[in-house]
C-alpha positions in Angstrom: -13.5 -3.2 -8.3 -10.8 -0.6 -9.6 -9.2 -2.3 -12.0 -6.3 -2.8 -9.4 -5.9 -6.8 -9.8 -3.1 -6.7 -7.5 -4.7 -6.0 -4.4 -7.6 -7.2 -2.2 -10.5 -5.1 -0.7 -9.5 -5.6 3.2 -12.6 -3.5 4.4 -15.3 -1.1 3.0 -17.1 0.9 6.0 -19.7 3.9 5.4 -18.3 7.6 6.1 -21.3 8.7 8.1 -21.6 11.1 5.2 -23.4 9.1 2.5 -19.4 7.7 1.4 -17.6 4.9 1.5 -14.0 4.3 2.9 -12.7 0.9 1.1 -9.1 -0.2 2.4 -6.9 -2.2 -0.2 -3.8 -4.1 0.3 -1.8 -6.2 -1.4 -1.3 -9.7 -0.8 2.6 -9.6 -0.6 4.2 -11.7 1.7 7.3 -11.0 1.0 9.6 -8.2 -1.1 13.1 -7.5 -2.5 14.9 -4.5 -0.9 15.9 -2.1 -3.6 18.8 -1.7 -2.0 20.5 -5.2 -2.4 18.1 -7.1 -3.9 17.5 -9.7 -0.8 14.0 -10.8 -0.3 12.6 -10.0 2.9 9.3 -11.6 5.0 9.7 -9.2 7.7 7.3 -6.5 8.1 8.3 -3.2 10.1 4.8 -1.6 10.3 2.0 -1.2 7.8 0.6 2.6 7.0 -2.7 3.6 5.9 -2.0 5.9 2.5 -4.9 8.0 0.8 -5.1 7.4 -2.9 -5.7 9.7 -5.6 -7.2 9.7 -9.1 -8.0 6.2 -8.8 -11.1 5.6 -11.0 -14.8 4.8 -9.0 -18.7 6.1 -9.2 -19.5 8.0 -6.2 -18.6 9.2 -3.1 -15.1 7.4 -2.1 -12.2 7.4 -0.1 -9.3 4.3 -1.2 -6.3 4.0 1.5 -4.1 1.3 0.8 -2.6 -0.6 3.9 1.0 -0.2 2.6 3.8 -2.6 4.2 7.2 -1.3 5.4 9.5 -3.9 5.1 12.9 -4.6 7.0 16.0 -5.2 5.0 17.3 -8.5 6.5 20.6 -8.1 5.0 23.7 -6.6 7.4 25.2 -5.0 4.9 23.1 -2.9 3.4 22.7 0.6 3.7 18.6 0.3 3.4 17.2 -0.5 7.0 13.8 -0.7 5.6 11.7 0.4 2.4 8.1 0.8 1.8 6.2 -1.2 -0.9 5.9 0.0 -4.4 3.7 -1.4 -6.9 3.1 -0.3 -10.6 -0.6 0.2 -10.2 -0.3 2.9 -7.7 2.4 4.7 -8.4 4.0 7.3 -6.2 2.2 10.5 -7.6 -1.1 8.5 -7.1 -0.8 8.4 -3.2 -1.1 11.0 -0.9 1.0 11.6 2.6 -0.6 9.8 5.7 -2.6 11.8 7.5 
């Protein structure tokens, strides 16, 4: 739908405004902490993040359900991290809200 093949269309609801809200996420069950490299399966909380120049025709809000993830590993200074992906970079999300 955007050229984003690395995540799924979770919901698309109507705006009440003529719009359309679409929620992505991606399909991640796991991640490596950038800290220490250890692979984690533990989710801390997941975040709804507004997206930004992401190309569509029409009237559209994208939020992505982003994961935070838990470090598993003791010894690292990283308690948890959020999910990163190359098709949304950072610049291309905007702060919850």
């Amino acid at each position: 739908m955007f050229n984003l093949p690395e995540y799924d269309v979770i919901e698309v609801a109507g705006d009440g405004t003529g719009g359309r809200r679409v929620t992505i996420a991606t399909p991640a069950v796991e991640a490596a902490c950038p800290g220490c490299g250890v692979l984690t399966a533990r989710v801390h909380r997941r975040t709804l993040q507004q997206l930004r120049d992401v190309g569509f025709d029409g009237l559209m809000e994208v939020v992505w359900l982003n994961k935070r993830w838990w470090c598993v590993e003791d010894l690292c200074a990283k308690k948890t991290f959020t999910e990163h992906t190359t098709q949304v970079p950072t610049r291309a999300r905007l702060p919850p809200g």
